[in-house]
N, CA, C and O of each residue as an XYZ file, in Angstrom:
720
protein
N       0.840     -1.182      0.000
C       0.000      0.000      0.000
C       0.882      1.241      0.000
O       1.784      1.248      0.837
N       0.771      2.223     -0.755
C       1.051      3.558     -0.463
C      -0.065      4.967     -0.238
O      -1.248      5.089     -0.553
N       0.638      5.668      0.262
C       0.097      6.566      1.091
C       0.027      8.022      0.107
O       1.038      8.704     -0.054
N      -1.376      8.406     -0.549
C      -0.520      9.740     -1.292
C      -1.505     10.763     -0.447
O      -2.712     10.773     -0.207
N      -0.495     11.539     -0.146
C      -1.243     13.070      0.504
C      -1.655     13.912     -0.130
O      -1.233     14.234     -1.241
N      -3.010     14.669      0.777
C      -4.016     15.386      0.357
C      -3.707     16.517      1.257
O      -3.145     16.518      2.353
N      -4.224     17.529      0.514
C      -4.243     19.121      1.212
C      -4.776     19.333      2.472
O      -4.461     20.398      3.002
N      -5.762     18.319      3.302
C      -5.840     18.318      4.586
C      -5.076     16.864      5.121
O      -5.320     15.670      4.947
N      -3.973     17.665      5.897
C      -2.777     15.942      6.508
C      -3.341     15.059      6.161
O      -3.201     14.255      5.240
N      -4.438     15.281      7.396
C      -4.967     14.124      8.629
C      -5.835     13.156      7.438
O      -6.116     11.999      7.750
N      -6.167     13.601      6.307
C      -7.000     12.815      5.475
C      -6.269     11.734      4.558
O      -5.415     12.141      3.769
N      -6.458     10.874      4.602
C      -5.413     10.105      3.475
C      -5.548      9.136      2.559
O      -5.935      8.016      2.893
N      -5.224      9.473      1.194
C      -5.570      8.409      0.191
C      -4.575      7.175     -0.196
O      -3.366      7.409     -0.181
N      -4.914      6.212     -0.450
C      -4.392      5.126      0.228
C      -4.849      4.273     -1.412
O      -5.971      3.967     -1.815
N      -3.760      4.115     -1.942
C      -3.404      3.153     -3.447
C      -3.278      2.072     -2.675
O      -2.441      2.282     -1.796
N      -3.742      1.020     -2.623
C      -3.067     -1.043     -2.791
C      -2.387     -1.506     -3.813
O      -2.811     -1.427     -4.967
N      -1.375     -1.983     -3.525
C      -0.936     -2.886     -4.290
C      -1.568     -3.787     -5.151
O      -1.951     -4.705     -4.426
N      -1.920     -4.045     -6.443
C      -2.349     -5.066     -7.062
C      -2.206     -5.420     -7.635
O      -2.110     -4.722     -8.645
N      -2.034     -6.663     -7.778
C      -1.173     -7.721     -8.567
C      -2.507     -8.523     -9.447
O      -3.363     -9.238     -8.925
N      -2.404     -8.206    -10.766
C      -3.325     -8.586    -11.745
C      -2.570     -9.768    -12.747
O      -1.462    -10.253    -12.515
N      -3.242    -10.028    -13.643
C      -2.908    -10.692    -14.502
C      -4.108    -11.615    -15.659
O      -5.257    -11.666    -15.220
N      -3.950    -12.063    -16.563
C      -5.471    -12.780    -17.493
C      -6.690    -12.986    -16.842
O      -7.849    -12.858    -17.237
N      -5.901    -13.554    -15.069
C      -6.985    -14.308    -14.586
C      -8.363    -13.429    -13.665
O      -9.521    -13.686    -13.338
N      -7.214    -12.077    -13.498
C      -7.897    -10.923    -13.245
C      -7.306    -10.078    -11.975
O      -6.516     -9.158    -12.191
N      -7.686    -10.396    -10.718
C      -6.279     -9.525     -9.653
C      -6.523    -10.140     -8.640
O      -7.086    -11.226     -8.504
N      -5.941     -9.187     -7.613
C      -5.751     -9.772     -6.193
C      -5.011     -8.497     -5.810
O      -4.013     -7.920     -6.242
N      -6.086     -8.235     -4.611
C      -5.409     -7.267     -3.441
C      -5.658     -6.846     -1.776
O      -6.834     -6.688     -1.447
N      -4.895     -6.712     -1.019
C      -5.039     -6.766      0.221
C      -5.828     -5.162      0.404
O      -5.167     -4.124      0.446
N      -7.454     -5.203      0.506
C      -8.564     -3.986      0.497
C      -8.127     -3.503      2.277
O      -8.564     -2.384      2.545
N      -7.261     -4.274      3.595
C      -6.967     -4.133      4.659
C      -6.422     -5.038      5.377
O      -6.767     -6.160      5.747
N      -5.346     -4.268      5.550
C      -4.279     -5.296      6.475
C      -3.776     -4.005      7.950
O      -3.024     -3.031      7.968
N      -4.374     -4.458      8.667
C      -4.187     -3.469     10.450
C      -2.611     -3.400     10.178
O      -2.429     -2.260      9.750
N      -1.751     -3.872     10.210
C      -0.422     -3.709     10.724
C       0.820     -2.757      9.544
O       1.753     -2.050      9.924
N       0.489     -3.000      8.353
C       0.737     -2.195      6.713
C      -0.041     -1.153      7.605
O       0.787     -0.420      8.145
N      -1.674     -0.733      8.050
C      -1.837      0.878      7.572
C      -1.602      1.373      8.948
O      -1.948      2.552      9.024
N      -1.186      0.952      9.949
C      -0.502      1.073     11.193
C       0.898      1.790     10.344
O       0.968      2.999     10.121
N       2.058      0.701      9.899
C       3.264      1.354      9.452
C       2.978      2.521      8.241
O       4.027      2.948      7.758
N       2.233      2.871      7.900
C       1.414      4.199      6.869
C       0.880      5.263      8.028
O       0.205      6.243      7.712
N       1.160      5.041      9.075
C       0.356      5.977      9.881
C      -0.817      6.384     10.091
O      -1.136      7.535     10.388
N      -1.878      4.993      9.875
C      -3.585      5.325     10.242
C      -3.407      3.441     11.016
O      -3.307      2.268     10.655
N      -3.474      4.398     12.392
C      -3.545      3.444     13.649
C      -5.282      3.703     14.073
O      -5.821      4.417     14.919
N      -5.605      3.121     13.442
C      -7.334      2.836     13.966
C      -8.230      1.792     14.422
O      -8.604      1.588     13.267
N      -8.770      1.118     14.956
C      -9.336     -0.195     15.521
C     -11.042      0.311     14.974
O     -11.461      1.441     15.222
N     -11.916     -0.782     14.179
C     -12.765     -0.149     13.350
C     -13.519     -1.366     14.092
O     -13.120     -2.509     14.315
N     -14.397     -0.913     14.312
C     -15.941     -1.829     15.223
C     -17.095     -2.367     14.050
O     -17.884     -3.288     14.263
N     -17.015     -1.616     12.823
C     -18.242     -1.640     12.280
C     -18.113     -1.782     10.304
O     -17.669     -0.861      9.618
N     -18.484     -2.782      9.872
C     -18.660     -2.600      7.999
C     -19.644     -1.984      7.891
O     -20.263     -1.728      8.924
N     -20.139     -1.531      6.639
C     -21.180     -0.617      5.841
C     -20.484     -0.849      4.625
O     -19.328     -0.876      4.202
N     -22.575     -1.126      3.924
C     -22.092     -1.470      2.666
C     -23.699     -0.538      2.211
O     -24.848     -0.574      2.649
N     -22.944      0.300      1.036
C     -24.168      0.432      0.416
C     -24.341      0.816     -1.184
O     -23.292      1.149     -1.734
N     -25.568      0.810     -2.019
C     -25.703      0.739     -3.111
C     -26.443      2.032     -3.451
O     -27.412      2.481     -2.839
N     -25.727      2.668     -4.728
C     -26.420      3.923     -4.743
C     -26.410      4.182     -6.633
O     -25.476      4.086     -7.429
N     -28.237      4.622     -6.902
C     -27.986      5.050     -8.452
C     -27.016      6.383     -8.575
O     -26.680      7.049     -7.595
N     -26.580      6.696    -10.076
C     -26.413      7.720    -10.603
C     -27.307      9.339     -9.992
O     -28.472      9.715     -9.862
N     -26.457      9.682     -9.849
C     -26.373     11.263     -9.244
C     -26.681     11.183     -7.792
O     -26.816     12.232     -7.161
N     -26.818      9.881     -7.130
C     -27.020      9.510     -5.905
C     -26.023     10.727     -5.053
O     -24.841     10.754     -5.398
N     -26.401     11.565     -4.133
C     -25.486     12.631     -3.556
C     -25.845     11.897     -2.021
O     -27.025     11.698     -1.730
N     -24.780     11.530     -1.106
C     -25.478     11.006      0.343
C     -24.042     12.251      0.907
O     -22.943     12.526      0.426
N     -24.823     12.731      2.157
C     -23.818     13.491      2.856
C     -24.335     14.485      3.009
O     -25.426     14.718      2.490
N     -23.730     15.302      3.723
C     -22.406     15.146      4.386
C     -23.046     15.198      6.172
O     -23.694     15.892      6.955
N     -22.204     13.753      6.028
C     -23.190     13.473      7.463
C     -21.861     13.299      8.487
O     -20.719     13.085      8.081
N     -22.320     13.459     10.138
C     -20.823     12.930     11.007
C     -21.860     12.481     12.011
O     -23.040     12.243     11.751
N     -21.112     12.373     13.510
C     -21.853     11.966     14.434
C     -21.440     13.125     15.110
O     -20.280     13.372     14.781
N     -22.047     14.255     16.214
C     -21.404     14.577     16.957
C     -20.870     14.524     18.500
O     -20.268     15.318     19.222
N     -21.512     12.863     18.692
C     -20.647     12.976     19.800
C     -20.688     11.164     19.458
O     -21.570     10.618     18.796
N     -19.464     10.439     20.120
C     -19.056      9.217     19.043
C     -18.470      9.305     17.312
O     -18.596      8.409     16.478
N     -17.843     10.599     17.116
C     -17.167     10.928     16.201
C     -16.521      9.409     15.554
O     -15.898      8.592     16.234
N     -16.797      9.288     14.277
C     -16.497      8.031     13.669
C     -15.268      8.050     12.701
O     -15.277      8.688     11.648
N     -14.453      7.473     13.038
C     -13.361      7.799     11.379
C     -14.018      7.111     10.272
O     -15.198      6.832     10.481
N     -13.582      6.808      9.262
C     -14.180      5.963      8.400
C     -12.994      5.606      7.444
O     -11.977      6.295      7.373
N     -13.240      4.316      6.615
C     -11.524      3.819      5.479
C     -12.780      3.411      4.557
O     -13.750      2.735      4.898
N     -12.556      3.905      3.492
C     -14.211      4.546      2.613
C     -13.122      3.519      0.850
O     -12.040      3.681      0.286
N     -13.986      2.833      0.742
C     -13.805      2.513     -0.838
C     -15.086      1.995     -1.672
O     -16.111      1.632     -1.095
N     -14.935      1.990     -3.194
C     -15.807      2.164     -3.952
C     -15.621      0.025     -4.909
O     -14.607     -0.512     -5.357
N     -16.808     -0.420     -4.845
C     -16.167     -1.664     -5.211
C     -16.902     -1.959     -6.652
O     -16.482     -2.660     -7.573
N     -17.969     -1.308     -6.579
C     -18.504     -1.189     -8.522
C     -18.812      0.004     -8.495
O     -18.977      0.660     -7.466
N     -18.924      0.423     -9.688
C     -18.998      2.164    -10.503
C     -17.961      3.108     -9.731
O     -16.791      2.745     -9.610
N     -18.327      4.097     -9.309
C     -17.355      5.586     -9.243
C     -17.782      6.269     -8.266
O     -18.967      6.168     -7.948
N     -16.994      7.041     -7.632
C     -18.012      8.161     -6.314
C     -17.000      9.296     -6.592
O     -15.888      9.040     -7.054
N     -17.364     10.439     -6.330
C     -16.835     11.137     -6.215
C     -16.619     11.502     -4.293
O     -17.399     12.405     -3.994
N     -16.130     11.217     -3.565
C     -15.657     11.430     -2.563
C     -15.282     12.605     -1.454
O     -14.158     12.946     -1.821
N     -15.555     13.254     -0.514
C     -15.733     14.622     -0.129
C     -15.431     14.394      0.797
O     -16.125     13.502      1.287
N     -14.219     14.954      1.786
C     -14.347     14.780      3.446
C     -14.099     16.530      3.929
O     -13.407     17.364      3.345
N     -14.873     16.690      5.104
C     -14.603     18.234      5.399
C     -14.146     18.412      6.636
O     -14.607     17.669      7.503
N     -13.206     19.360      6.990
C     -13.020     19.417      8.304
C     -13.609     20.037      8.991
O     -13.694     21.223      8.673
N     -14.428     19.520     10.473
C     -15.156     20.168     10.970
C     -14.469     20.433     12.785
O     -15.236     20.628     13.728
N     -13.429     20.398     12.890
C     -12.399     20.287     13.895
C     -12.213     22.601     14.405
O     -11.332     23.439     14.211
N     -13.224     22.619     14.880
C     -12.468     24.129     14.900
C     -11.351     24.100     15.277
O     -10.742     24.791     14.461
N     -10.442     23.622     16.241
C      -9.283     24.035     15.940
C      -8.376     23.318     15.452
O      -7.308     23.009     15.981
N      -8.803     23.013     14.359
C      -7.648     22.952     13.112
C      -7.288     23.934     12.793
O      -7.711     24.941     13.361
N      -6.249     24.023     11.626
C      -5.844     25.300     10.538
C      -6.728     25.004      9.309
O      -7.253     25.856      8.592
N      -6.805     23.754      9.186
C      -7.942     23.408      7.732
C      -9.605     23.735      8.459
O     -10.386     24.134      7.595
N     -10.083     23.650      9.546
C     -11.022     23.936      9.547
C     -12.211     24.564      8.295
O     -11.932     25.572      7.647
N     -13.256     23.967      8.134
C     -14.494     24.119      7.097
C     -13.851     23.758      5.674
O     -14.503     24.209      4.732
N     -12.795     23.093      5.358
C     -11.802     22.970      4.200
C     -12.759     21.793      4.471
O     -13.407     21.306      5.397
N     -12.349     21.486      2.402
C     -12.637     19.989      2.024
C     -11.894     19.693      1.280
O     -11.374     20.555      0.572
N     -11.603     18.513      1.173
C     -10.992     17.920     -0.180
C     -11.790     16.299     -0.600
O     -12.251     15.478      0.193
N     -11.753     16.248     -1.714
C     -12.551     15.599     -2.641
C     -11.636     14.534     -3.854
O     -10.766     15.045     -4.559
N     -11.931     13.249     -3.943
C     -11.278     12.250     -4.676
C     -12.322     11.232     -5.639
O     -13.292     10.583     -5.250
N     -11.829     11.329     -6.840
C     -12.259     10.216     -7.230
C     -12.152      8.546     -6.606
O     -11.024      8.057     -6.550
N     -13.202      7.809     -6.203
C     -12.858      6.760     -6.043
C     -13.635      5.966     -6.738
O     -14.790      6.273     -7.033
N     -12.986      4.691     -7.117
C     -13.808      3.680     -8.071
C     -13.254      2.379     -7.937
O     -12.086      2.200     -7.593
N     -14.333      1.145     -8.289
C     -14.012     -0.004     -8.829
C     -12.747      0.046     -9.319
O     -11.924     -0.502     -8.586
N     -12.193      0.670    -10.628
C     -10.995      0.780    -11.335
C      -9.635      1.026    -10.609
O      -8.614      0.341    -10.664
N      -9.899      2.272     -9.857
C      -8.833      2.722     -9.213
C      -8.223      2.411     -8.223
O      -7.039      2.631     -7.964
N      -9.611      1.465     -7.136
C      -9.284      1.008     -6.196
C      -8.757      1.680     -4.909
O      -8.446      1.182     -3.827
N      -8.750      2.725     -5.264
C      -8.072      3.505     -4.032
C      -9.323      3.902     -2.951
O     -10.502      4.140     -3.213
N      -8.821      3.889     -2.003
C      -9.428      4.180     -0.425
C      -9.005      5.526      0.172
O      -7.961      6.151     -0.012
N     -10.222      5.865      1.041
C      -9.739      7.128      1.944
C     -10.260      7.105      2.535
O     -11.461      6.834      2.505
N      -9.169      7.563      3.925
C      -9.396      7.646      5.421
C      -9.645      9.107      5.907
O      -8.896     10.083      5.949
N     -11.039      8.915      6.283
C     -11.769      9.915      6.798
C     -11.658     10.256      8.442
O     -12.216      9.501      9.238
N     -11.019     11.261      8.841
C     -10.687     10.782     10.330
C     -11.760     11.247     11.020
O     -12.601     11.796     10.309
N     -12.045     11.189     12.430
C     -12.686     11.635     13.221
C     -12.972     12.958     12.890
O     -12.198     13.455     12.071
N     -13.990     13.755     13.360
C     -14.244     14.692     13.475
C     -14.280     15.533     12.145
O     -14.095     16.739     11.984
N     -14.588     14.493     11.195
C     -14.601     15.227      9.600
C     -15.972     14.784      9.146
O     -16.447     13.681      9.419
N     -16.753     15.994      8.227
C     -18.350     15.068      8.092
C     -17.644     14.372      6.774
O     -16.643     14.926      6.320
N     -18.106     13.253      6.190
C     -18.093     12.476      4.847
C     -19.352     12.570      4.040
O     -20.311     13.127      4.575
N     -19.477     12.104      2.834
C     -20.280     12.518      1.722
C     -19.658     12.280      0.267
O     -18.561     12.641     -0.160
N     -20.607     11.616     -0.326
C     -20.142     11.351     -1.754
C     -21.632     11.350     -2.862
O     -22.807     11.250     -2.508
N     -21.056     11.505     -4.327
C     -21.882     11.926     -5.534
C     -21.683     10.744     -6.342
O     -20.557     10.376     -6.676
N     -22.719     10.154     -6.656
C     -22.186      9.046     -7.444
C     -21.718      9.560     -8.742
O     -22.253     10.631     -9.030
N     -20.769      9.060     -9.723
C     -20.943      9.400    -11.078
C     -21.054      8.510    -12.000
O     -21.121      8.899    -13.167
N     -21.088      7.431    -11.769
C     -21.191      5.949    -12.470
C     -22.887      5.456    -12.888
O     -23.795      6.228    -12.581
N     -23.090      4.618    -13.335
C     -24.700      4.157    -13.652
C     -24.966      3.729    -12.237
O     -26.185      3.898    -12.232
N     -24.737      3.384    -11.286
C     -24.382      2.719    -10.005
C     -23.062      3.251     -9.366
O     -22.150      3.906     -9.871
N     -23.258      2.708     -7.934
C     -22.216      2.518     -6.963
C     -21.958      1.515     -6.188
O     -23.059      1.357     -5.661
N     -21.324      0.781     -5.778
C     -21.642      0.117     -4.419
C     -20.411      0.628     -3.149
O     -19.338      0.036     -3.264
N     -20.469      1.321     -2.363
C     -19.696      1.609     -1.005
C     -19.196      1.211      0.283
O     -19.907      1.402      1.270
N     -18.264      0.777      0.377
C     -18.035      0.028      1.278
C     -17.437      0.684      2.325
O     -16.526      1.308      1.781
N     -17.399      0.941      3.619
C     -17.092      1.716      5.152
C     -16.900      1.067      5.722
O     -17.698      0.160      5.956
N     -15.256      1.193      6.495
C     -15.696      0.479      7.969
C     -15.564      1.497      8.861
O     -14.856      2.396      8.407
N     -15.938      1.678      9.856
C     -15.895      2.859     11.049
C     -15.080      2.328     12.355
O     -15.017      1.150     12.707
N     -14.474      3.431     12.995
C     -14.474      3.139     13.920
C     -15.116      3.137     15.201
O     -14.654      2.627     16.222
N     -16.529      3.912     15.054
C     -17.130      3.758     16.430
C     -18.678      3.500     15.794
O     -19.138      4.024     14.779
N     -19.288      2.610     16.627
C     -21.075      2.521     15.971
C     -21.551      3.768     15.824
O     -21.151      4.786     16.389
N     -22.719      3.613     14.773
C     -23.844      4.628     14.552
C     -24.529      4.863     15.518
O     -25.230      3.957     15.971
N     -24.528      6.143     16.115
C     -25.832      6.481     16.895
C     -27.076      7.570     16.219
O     -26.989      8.797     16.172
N     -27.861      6.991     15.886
C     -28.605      7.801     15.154
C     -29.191      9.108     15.588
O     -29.700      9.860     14.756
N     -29.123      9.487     17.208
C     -29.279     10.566     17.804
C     -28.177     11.555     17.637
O     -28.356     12.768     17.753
N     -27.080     11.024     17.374
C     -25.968     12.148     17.392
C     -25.279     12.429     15.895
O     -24.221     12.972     15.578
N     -26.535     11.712     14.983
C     -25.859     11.813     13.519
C     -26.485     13.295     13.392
O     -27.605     13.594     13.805
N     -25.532     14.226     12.719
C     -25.695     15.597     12.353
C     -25.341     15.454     10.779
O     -24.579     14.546     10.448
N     -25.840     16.272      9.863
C     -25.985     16.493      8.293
C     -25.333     18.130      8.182
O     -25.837     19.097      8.753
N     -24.362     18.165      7.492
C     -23.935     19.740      6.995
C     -24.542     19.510      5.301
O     -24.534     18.497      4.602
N     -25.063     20.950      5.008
C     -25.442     21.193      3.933
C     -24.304     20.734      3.098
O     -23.143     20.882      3.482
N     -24.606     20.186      1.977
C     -23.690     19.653      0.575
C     -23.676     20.443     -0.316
O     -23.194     20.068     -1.385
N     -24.147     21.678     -0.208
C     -24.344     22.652     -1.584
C     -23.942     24.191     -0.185
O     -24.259     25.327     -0.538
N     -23.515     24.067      0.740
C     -23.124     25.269      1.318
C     -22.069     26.210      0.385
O     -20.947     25.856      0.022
N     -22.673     27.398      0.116
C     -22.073     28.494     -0.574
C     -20.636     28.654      0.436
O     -19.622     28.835     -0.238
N     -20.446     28.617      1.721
C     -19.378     29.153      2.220
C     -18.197     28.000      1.894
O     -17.127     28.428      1.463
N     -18.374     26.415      2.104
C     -17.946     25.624      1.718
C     -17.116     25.329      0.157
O     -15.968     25.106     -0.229
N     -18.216     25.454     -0.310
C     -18.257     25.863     -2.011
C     -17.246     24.342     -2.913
O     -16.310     24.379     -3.712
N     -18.068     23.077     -2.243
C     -17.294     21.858     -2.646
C     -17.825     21.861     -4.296
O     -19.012     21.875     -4.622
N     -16.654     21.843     -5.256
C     -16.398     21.549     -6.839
C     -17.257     19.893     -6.611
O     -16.442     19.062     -6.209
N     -18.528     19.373     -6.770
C     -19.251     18.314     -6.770
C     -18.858     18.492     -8.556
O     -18.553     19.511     -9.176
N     -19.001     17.168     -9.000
C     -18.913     17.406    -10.463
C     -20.396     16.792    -11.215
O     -20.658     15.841    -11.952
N     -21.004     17.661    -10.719
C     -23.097     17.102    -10.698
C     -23.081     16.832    -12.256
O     -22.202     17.229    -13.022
N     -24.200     16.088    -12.601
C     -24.753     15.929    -13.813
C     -26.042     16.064    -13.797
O     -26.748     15.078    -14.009
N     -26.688     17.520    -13.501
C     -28.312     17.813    -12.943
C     -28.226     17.823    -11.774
O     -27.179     17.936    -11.135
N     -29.397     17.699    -11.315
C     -30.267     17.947     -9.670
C     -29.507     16.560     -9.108
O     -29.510     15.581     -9.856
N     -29.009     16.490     -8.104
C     -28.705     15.625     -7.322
C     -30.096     14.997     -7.027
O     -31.149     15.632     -7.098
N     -29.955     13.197     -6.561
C     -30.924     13.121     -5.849
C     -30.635     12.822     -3.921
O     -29.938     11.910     -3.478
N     -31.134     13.517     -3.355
C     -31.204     13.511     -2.283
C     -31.866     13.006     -1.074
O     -33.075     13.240     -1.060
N     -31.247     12.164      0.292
C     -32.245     11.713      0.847
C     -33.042     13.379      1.745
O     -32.682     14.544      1.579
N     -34.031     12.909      2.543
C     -34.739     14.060      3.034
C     -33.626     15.154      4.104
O     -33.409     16.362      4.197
N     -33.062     13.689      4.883
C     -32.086     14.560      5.750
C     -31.191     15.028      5.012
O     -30.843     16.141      5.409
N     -30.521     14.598      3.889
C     -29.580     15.706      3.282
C     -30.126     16.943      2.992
O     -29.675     17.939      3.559
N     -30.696     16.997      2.487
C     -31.980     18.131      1.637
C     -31.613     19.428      3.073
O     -31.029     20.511      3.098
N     -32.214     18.706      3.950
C     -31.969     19.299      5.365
C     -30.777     20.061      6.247
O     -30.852     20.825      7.209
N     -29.474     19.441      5.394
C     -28.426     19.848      6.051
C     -28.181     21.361      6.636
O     -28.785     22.325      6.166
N     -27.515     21.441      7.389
C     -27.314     22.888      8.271
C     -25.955     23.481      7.655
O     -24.992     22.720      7.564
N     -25.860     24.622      7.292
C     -24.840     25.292      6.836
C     -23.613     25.354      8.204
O     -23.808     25.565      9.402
N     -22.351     25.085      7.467
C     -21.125     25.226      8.631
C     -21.236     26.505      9.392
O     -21.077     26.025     10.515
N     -21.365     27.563      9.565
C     -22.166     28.566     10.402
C     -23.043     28.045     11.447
O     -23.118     28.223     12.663
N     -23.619     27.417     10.678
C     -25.218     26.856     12.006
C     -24.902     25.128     12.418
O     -25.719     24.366     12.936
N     -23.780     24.870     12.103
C     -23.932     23.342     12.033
C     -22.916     23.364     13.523
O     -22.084     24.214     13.839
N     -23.338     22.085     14.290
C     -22.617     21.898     15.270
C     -21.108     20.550     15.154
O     -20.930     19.387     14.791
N     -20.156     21.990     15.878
C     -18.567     21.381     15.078
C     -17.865     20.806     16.587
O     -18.402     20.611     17.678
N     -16.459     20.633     16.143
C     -15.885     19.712     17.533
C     -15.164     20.792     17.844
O     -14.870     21.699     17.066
N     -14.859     20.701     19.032
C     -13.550     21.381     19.276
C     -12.225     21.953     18.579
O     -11.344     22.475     19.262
């Protein structure tokens, strides 16, 4: 595995090794002790798997209290990928950065604590795969707006997103409740 850095540290995109050939490939999607020596020491409690059509927009959701990291990959079609920092005292604070991830590319990203996540499908399909490190509590899941003007995330839309209700809902980083 290698490690390529993104404009916020703490976020990190993460290539596998894969060894292909006629018969088709093979690759290690997580090995604890490799992303330990990469520097994402995390113990993850929980999988998530989910399936999403074209222009599917889910996000940008966190927990705020049970803050979850997440090691986020794409295993059919494409996502476009979004993590934001919601850490006031960071220096990146309300920053995002955004990755293609796909079936093809295979690459993963580690969403750390205290960052909301969110992705756009761009493929005919998606399927998403998460593991977290702390369970869902559905009382402390909070939604930041995905179309916040102050934010101003480059989504690469094709039309109206479709949206679930709570996204629709999200609270602008101004009104949205952040960590420390």
């Amino acid at each position: 595995m290698q490690v390529l850095a993104t404009t916020i540290p703490e976020v990190l995109l993460i290539e596998p090794k894969v060894f292909g050939d006629a018969r088709g490939f093979f690759f290690e999607s997580y090995n604890q002790r490799t992303l330990a020596e990469l520097g994402l020491n995390a113990e993850f409690v929980q999988d998530n798997h989910s399936r999403s059509a074209r222009n599917v927009l889910r996000g940008l959701h966190y927990q705020i209290e049970h803050s979850q990291g997440k090691l986020v990959r794409v295993i059919a079609g494409e996502v476009f990928d979004v993590a934001v920092d919601l850490r006031r005292s960071s220096p990146t604070f309300g920053q995002w950065v955004g990755y293609l991830l796909s079936a093809e590319n295979k690459r993963m990203m580690w969403v750390p604590p205290g960052f909301a996540h969110g992705f756009y499908v761009t493929s005919e399909y998606a399927e998403f795969l998460y593991k977290t490190t702390d369970y869902w509590y559905p009382e402390h899941e909070r939604c930041l707006a995905w179309n916040d003007p102050e934010l101003a995330i480059a989504w690469p839309l094709a039309g109206t997103p479709l949206l679930a209700s709570k996204d629709s809902a999200g609270m602008s980083l101004r009104e949205a409740a952040v960590y420390p």
